[in-house]
BAVEX-329553 format. One line per 2 residues: number of its first residue (from 1); for each residue x, y, z of N, C-alpha, C. Coordinates in pm, whole numbers, m for minus. Example, Ala and Ser with C-alpha at 12.3 -4.5 7.8 and 13.67 -1.06 7.14 Angstrom:
# BAVEX-329553
1> 1319,m569,780,1230,m450,780,1320,m330,780 | 1285,m225,708,1367,m106,714,1290,3,787
This chain:
# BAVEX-329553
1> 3816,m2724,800,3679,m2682,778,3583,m2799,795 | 3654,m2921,735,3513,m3007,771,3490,m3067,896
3> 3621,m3053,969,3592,m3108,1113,3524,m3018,1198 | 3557,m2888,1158,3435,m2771,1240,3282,m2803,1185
5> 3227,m2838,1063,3112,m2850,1013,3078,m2981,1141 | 3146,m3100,1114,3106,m3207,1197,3105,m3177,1360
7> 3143,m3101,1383,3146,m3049,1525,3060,m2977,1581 | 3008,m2901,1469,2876,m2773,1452,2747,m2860,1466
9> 2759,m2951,1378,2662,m3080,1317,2646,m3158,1469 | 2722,m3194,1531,2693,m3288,1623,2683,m3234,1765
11> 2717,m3075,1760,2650,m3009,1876,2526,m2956,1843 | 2483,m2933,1756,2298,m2933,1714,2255,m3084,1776
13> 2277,m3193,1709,2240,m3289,1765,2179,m3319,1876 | 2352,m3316,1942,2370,m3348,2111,2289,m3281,2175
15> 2238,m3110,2150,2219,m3016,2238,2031,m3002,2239 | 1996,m3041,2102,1871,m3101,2095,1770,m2949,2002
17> 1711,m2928,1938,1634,m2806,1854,1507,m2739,1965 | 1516,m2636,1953,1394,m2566,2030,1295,m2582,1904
19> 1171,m2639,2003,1039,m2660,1939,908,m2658,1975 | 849,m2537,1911,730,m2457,1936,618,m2585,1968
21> 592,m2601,2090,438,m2640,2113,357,m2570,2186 | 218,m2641,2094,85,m2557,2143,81,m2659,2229
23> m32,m2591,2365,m95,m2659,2452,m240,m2709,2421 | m309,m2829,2429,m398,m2890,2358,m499,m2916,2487
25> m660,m2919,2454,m689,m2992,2550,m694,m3120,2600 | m659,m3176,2719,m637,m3338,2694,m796,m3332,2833
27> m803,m3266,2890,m938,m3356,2977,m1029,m3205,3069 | m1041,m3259,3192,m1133,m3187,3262,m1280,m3198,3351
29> m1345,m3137,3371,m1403,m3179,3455,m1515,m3028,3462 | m1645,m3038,3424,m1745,m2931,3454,m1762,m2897,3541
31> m1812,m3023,3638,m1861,m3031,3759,m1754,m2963,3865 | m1642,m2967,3840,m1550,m2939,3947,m1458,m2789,3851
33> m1495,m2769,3758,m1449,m2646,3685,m1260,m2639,3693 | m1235,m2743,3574,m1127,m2772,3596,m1089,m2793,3436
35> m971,m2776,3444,m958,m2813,3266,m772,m2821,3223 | m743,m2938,3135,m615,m3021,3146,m602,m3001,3003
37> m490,m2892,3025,m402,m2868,2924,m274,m2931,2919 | m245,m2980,2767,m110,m3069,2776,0,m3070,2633
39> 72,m3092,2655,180,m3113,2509,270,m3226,2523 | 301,m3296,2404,426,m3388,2424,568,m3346,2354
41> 656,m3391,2403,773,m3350,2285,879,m3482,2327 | 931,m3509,2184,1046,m3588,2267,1208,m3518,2301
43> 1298,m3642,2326,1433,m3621,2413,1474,m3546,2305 | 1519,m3532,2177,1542,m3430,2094,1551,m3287,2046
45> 1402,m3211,2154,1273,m3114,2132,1323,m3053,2290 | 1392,m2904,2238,1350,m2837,2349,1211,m2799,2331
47> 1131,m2838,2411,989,m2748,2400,979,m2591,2454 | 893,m2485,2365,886,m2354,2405,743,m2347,2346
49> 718,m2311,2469,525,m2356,2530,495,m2194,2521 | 431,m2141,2471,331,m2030,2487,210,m2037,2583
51> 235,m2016,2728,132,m2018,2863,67,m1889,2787 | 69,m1847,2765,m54,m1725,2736,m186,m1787,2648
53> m130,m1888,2555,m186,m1934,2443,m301,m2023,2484 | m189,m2150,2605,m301,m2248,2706,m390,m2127,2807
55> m344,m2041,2850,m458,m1973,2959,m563,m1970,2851 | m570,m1891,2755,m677,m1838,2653,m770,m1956,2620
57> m676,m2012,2569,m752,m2198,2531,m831,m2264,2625 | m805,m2236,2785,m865,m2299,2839,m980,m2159,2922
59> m912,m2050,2933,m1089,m1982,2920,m1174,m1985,2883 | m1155,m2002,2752,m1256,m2073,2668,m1322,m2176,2652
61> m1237,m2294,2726,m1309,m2431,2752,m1451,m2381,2893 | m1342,m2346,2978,m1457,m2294,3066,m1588,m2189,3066
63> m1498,m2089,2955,m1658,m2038,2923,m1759,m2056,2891 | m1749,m2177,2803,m1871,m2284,2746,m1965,m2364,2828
65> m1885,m2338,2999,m1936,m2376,3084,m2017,m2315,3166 | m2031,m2190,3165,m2040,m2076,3206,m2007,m2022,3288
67> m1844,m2004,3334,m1742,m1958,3378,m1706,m1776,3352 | m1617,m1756,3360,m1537,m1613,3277,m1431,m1655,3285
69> m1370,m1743,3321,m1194,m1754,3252,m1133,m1864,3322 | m1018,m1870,3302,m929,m2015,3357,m776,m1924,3436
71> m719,m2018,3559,m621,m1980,3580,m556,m2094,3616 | m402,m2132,3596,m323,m2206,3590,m310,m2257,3780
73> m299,m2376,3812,m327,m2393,3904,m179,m2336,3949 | m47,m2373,3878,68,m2280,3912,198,m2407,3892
75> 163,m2561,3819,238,m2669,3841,212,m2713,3712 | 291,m2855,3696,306,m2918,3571,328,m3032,3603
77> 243,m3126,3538,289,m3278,3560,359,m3373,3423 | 507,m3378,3460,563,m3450,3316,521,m3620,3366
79> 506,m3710,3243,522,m3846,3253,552,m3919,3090 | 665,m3983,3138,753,m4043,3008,654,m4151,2978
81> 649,m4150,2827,503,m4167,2750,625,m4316,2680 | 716,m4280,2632,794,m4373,2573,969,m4368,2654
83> 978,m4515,2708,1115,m4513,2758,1168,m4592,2624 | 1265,m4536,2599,1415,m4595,2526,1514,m4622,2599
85> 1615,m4712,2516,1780,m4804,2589,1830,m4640,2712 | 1820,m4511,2633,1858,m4405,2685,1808,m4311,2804
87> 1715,m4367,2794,1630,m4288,2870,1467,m4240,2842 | 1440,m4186,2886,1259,m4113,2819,1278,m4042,2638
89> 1223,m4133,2564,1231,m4059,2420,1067,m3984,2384 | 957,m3986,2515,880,m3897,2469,854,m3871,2581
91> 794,m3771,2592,751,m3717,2733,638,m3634,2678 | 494,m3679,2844,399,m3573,2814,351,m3469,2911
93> 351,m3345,2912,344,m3259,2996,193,m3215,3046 | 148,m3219,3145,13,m3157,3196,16,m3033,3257
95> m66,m2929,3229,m92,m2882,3324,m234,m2800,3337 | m304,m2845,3509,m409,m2779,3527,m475,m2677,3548
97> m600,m2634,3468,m600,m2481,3502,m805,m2465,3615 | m760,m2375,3723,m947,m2387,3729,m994,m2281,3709
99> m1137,m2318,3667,m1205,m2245,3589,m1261,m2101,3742 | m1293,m1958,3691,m1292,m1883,3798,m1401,m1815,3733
101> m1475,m1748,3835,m1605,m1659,3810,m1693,m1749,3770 | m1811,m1656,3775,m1939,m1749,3709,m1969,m1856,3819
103> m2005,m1949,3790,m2028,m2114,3885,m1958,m2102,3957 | m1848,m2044,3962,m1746,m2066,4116,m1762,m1976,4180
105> m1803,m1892,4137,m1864,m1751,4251,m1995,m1823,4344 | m2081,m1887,4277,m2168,m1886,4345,m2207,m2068,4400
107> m2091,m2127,4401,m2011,m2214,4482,m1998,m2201,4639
């Protein structure tokens, strides 16, 4: 029994925890109706990203602009934020969305 516990124990470990992140705003651009949604997680962290959550979040950035909504350009840009002896122990994820209707209609 306790060598199955330690076995149980160290394939959680190894295999790493699924972990809920929100998408945040990290930047953007009015002028060009653009807007940079992002999350970090480290080597530990499966991340499970709610895209419905960033579209909404960033409609809203753009609506303030006077837009009607945001759409995901369709990509993601990772870049390791912290390297360790092992490899990348944080990583941060981008991704861009542009802003549609409104100002870009009449673009």
């Amino acid at each position: 029994m306790k060598k199955l516990t330690i076995v149980v124990i160290s394939a959680l470990i190894i295999s790493g925890c699924a972990a809920r992140k929100d998408m945040v705003p990290m930047g953007g651009s009015k002028a060009d109706g653009t807007v940079k949604m992002g999350y970090s997680f480290s080597s530990f962290e499966k991340p499970v990203v709610d895209l419905n959550q960033a579209a909404e979040l960033a409609g809203k950035k753009c609506k303030t602009w006077g837009y009607e909504g945001a759409e995901a350009f369709g990509g993601q840009t990772s870049q390791c934020a912290q390297a360790g002896p092992y490899g990348c122990e944080q990583m941060n994820v981008q991704v861009e969305y542009q802003c549609t209707g409104g100002k870009a209609s009449q673009n």
